[in-house]
N, C-alpha and C positions, 0 to 999 in steps of 0.2 A: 305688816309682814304676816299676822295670822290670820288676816282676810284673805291675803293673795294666796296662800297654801292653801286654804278652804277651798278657795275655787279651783285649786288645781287636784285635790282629791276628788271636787264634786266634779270634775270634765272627765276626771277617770273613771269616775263608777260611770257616769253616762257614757262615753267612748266606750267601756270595757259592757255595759247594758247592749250599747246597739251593737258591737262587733259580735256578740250571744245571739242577739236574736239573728243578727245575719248569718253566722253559722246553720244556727237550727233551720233555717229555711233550704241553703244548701244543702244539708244532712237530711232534708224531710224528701225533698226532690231528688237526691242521688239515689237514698235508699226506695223509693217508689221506683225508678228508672233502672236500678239495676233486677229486684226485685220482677217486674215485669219480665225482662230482657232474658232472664235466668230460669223465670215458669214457663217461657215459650216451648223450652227441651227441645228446639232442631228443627218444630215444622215450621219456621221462617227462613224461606228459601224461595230462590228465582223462583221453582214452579207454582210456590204458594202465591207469590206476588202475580204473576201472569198466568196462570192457566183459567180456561173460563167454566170448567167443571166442576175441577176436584180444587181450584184455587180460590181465592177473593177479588179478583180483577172485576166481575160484575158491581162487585159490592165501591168496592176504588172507584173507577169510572162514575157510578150514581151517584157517590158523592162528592164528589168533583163538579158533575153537573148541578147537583141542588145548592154548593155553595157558589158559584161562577152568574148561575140564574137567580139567585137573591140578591148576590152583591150589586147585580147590574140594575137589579129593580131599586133596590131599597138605596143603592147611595146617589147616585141623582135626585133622588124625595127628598131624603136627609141633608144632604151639600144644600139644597134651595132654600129648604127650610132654614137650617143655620146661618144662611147669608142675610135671608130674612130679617130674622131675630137679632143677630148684632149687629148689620149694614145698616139695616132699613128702621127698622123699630129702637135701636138702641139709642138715636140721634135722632129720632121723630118727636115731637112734640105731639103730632097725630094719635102717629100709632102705640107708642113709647107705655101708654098707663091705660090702654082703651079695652074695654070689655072680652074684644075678639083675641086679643094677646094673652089676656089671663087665662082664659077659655083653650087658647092653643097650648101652653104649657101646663095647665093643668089636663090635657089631653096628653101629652107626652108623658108625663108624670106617671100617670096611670098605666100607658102602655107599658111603661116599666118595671110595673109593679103586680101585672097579670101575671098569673100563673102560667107556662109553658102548655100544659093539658087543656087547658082554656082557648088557645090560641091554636091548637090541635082540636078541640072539639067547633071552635069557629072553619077554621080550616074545613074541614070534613064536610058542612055542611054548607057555606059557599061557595068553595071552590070545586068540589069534588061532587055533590049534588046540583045545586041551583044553577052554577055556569058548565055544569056536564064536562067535568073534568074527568073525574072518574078518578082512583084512588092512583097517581100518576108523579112523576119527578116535578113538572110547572106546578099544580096546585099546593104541595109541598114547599116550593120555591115562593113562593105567595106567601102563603101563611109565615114560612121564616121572612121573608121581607120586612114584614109589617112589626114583626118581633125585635127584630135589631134594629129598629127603626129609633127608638132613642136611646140607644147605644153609639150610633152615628152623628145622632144631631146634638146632644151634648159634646161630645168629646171631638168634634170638629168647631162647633161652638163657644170652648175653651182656647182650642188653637188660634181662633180669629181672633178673641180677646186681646191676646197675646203679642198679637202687632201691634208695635207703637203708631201710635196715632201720626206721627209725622211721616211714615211710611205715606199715609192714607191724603195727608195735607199736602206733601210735596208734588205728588201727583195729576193733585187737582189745581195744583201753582200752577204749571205748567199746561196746564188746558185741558186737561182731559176728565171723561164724563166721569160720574160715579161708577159707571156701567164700566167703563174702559180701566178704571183704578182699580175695581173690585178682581178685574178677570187678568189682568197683569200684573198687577204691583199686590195685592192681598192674597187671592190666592195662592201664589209660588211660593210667601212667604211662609204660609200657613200648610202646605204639603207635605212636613212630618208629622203635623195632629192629624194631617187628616189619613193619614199610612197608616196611624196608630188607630184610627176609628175602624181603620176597615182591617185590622189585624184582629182586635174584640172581637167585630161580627162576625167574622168567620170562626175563630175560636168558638163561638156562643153557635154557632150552623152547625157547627162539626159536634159538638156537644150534644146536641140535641135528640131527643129519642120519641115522647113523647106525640111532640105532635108530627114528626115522621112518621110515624107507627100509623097514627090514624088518616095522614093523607096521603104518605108515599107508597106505603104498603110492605108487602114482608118477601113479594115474589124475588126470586132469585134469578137473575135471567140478565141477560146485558143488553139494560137500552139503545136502542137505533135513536131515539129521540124522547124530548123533554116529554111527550107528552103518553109514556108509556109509564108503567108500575114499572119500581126495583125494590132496593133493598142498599142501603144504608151501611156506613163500617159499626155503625152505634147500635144498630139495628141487629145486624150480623151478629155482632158480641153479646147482646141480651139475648137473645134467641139460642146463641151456646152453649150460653149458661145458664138459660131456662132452662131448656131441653137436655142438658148433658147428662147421658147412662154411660156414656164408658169417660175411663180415663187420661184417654187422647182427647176427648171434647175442650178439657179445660187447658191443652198444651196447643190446640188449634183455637180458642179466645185470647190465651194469653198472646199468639202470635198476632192476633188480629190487633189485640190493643198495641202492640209493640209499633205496627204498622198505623196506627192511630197516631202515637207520639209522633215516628218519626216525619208522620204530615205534617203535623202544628207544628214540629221546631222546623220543619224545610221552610213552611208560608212564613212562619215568623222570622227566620235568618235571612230569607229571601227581602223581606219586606226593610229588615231592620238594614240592609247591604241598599235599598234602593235608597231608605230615608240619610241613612248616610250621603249616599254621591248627592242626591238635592240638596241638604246642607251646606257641603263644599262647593258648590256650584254656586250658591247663594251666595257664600262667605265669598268667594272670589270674582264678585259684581260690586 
């Protein structure tokens, strides 16, 4: 009897532990969220959002383009690589323990572990010197590429984990290649981690300031195409607040960040509304 009350005072301080900390997370992110919303003081408005002078629409537009031109690079890399690594090498006897595989994730690892300003001063001088890119939206798009790149290939790498093996057996009962199994029956499976991979990376593009700075550049102006300079929403708001002498500077940053949020919660509500219907669509096959 005084065992079983133990453990039901210890589920409560743990229950009543976690429901705290889930609070303070809630209470950390409303008060950021309204806090932001409340310093804008009124300059977020239609003509803030759309005019190409006295608004931010150049700055929206570019980064729309630098995260649409990364994601297109870097998740085809990443998907290959991840099918790689659990498909092919996870069930190899070859490849499974071999030099070249320790050598690749200890290559990932690392990417992961560079600093941002690193991969902006690599940028700068690959992409925007040596292939004469010039400080532009594609070599910008580049250099984040290669950054989210094991942001991708882990956490779609986890998703494939995640299919049960009989998924993967039953498939090949019935005749079909590995090639045919991997891109019908594993994939579909596997297309909420892989939503989720590419909702990070773009969080982490949208993020990013650093090595935009030194390959996209600072010009304010609205690209016709990838391969002109802009300017950034990250970009925009440091440059606000760097340079701010009057008083309206920091009520035209705070709008900009306002208009920051409400892109990451539109891509993520958007994303989290698609991984839902694949789900259900799954569930009812």
């Amino acid at each position: 009897m005084k065992q079983l009350l133990k453990r039901k005072i210890m589920d409560g301080l743990i229950y009543g532990v976690m429901a705290a900390a889930m609070s303070g997370v809630i209470i950390a992110l409303l008060f950021v969220l309204v806090y932001i919303f409340k310093s804008q003081a009124g300059f977020l408005n239609w003509s803030f959002l759309t005019d190409a002078h006295t608004g931010i629409l150049p700055m929206i537009v570019t980064t729309l383009y630098v995260v649409l031109v990364s994601i297109a690079v870097a998740l085809p890399v990443g998907l290959a690589t991840a099918i790689f690594l659990n498909e092919y090498c996870a069930s190899s006897q070859r490849f499974g323990n071999s030099s070249f595989i320790r050598i690749l994730r200890l290559a990932i690892e690392t990417l992961a572990g560079i600093p941002s300003i690193i991969y902006g001063l690599f940028g700068l001088l690959m992409f925007c010197r040596m292939l004469n890119f010039g400080q532009s939206i594609i070599a910008g798009a580049f250099t984040l590429s290669i950054m989210i790149l094991p942001v991708i290939i882990r956490t779609t790498e986890e998703s494939l984990k995640a299919i049960p093996d009989s998924f993967r057996e039953g498939s090949l009962a019935l005749g079909a290649t590995k090639f045919q199994t991997i891109i019908n029956v594993v994939l579909p499976s596997a297309l909420p981690g892989i939503l989720t991979s590419v909702i990070l990376a773009i969080g982490r593009v949208v993020g990013e300031s650093a090595p935009v700075l030194l390959t996209v550049g600072l010009t304010k102006n609205m690209p016709r195409t990838i391969f002109e300079s802009g300017r950034t929403l990250t970009i925009h708001l440091y440059y606000l607040t760097n340079e701010a002498v009057r008083p309206e500077d920091f009520g035209i940053a705070f709008a900009t960040a306002s208009v920051l949020v409400i892109l990451v919660v539109a891509i993520n509500s958007a994303t989290k509304i698609l991984t839902a219907s694949f789900r259900k669509k799954l569930g009812d096959i």
